[in-house]
C-alpha positions, -999 to 999 in steps of 0.1 A, spaced: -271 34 201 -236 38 191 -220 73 195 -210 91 162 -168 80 165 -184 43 173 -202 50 143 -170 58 123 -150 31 140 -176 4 131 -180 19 91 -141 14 91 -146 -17 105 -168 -30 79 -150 -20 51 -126 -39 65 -139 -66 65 -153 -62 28 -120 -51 18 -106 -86 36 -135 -110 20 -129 -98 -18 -94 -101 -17 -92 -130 0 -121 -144 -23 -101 -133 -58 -70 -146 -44 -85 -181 -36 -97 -179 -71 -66 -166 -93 -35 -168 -66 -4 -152 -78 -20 -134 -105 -38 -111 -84 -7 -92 -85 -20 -81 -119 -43 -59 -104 -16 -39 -82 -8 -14 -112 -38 -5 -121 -47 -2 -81 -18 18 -80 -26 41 -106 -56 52 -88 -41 60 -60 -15 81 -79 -39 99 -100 -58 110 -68 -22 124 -54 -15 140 -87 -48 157 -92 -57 170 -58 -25 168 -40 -1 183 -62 18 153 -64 46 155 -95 66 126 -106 83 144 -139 121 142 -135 121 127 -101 147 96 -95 131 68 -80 141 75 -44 126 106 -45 97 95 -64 93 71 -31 100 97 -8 71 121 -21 51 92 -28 56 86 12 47 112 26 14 122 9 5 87 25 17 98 60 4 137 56 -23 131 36 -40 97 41 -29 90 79 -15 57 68 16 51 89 37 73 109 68 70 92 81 53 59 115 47 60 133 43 23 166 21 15 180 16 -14 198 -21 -15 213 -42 -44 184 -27 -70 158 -33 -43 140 0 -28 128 -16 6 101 8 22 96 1 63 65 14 70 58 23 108 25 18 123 9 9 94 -32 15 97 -38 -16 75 -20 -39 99 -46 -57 114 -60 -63 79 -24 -78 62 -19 -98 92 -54 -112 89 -44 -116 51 -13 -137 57 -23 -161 83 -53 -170 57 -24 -175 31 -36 -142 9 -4 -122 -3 -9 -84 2 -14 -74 -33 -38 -44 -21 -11 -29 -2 -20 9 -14 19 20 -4 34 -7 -24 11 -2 -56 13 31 -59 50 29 -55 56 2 -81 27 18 -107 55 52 -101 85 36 -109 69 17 -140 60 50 -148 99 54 -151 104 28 -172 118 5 -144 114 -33 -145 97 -39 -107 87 -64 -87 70 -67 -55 67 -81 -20 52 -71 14 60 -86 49 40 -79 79 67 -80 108 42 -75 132 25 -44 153 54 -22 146 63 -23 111 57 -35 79 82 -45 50 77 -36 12 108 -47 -16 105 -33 -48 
């Protein structure tokens, strides 16, 4: 019998791999316009850090926005262990370190799925839409390391 962190390890697991066969299954279906879904995914996320972790976007400019947007995901969530922020030619690029979700994109990618549930990138781009900014978005997996995000 598996002991109680096996028991966590395997429940993580498994979501995994339901998280893995629903996006890969809408994005076989719809492609591209899966992306559709990113705002509203990222919404979620941001109402969650708004409403129980004090999270404020009022009067913030977008690098901030990222920047507190970050580290809720690092102090709060566990998600990487570092976010690093540049700001290039109207592009925010977001390098996030040891991202938990690695195996998962990875998996993603070599089956051809673009990581449109990437929870750092939507919650990111439903922020700056939320200040009035035009984005767009795109993930990389550059291996075990890091991962890239452009906005």
């Amino acid at each position: 019998m598996a002991t109680d962190l096996e028991k966590v390890e395997n429940m993580f697991r498994i979501q995994q791999i339901q998280i893995f066969g629903v996006t890969k299954g809408l994005w076989d279906f719809v492609e591209d316009s899966a992306f559709a879904l990113s705002p509203n995914m990222g919404e979620q996320v941001l109402n969650v850090m708004e409403n129980e972790m004090g999270l404020d976007l009022n009067g913030d400019k977008p690098v901030q926005v990222l920047n507190n947007i970050s580290q809720l995901f690092i102090d709060e969530f566990s998600i990487a262990e570092k976010i690093e922020i540049e700001e290039l030619n109207n592009v925010y690029r977001l390098k996030v370190h040891q991202y938990v979700f690695n195996k998962i994109s990875s998996q993603l990618e070599h089956a051809g799925v673009k990581d449109f549930i990437c929870p750092v990138m939507n919650a990111s781009v439903a922020a700056l839409r939320r200040l009035n900014l035009k984005v767009r978005s795109n993930t990389e997996n550059n291996g075990a390391d890091y991962s890239t995000i452009d906005i």
